[in-house]
C-alpha positions in Angstrom: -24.3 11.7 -1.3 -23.0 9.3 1.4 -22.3 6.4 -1.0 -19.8 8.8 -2.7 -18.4 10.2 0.5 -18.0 6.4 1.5 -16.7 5.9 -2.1 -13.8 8.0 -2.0 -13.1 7.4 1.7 -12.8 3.5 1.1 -10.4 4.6 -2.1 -8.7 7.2 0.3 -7.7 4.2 3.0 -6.8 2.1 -0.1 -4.4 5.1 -1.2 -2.7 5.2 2.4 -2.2 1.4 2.4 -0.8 1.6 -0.9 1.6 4.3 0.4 3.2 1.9 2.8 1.5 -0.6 6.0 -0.3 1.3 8.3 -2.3 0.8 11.4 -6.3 1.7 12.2 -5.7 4.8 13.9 -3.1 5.6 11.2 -5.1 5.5 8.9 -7.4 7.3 10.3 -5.2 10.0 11.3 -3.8 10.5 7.9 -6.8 10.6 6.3 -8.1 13.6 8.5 -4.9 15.3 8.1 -4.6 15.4 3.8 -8.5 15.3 3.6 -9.5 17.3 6.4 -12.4 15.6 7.0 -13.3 12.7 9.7 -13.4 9.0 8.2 -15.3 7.3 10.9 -13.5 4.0 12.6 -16.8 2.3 12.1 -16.0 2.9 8.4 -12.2 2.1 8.5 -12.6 -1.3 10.1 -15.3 -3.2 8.5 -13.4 -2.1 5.2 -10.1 -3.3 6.4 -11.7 -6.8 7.5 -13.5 -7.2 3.9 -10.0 -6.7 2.0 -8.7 -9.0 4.4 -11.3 -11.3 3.2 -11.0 -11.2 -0.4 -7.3 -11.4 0.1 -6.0 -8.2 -0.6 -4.7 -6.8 3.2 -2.9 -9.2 5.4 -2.1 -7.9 9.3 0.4 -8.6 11.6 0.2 -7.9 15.3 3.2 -5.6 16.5 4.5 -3.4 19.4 3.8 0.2 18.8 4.7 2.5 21.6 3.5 0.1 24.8 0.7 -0.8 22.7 0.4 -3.5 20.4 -1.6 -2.8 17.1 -2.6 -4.9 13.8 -0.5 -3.3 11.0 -2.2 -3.9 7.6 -0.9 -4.3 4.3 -2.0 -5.2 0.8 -0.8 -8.3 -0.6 0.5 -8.2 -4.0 -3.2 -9.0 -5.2 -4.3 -5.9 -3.2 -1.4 -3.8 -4.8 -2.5 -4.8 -8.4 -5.9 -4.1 -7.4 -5.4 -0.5 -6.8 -3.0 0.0 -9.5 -6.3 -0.6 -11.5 -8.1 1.4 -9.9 -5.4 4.3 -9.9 -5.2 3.9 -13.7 -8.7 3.9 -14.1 -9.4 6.7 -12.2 -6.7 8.9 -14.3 -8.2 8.0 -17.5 -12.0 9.8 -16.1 -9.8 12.7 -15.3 
């Protein structure tokens, strides 16, 4: 059971980077809200650092609030990524 809880969580964070660059705690904000459930950080992180890895997230450091935070977004091989896996996912449905 926690493969496919960590399944759709990784495919949830996917889905909110998709929907525009976000932030960690973003991310992990959103996800709480629309899912109501927690997505733990230690989950959220290592993830983000793998797609950066295979190329599909890039980050930039920027000032939000008096803070500065890595903001994440998917390259254009990330975005074609999960527009595969979006399509895919309709077609089981």
């Amino acid at each position: 059971m926690d493969g496919i809880i960590s399944d759709f969580s990784r495919f949830y964070i996917l889905t909110i980077l998709y929907e525009g660059p976000s932030h960690g705690y973003q991310i992990i904000n959103r996800f709480k809200k629309r899912v109501k459930k927690d997505v733990s950080p230690s989950l959220v992180y290592p993830f983000l650092q793998q797609l950066e890895e295979k190329g599909l997230v890039t980050n930039t450091t920027e000032p939000v609030g008096q803070k500065q935070r890595k903001i994440f977004r998917l390259t254009e091989e990330g975005r074609k990524v999960c527009t595969g896996l979006f399509k895919r996912d309709r077609k089981r449905t």
